[in-house]
N, C-alpha and C positions, 0 to 999 in steps of 0.2 A: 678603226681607231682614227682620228683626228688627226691632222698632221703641227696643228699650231700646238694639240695638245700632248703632241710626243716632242717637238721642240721646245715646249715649257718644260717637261719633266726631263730633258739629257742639259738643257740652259740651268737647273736647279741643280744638279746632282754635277757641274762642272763647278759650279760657284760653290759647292760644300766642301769638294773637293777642294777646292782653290783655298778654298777656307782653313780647312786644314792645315795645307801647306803653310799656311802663313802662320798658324795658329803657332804650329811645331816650332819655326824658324823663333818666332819669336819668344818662347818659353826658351830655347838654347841660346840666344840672344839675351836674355835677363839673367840666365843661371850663368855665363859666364862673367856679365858685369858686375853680379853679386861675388864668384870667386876672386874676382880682381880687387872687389872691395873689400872683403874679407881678409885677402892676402896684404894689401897697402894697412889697413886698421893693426894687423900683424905686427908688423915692420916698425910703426909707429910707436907700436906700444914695447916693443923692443928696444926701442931708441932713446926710451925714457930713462934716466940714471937713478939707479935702485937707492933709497932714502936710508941711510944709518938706522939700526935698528937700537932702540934704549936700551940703555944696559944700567945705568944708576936713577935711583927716587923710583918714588911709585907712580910715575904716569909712562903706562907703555910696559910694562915690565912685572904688573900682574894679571891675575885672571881672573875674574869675579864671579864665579863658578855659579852664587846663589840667585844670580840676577834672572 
């Protein structure tokens, strides 16, 4: 067997390797910036002051069943 060409295939299968690793780190890097974002979009919309709801006239206060 070749020697440059048993150094190409452990130099390839170290870089997939490597690949990997990075591939992994950074799907767990996205999925927590998305929890973070998730969690503040949260917070936000909790912060919001809930609007009166109609209680007299008809706008807001029926339900137009046939529409």
């Amino acid at each position: 067997m070749d020697v440059a060409l048993s150094n190409s295939i452990v130099s390839t299968a170290t870089a997939l390797a490597s690949r990997e690793n990075s591939d992994a780190l950074n799907i767990r890097v996205l999925k927590k910036a998305l929890d973070i974002q998730a969690s503040s979009a949260a917070t936000l919309l909790q912060a919001l002051p809930q609007p009166p709801l109609a209680t007299s006239g008809s706008l807001g206060t029926q339900v137009n069943t046939f529409a």
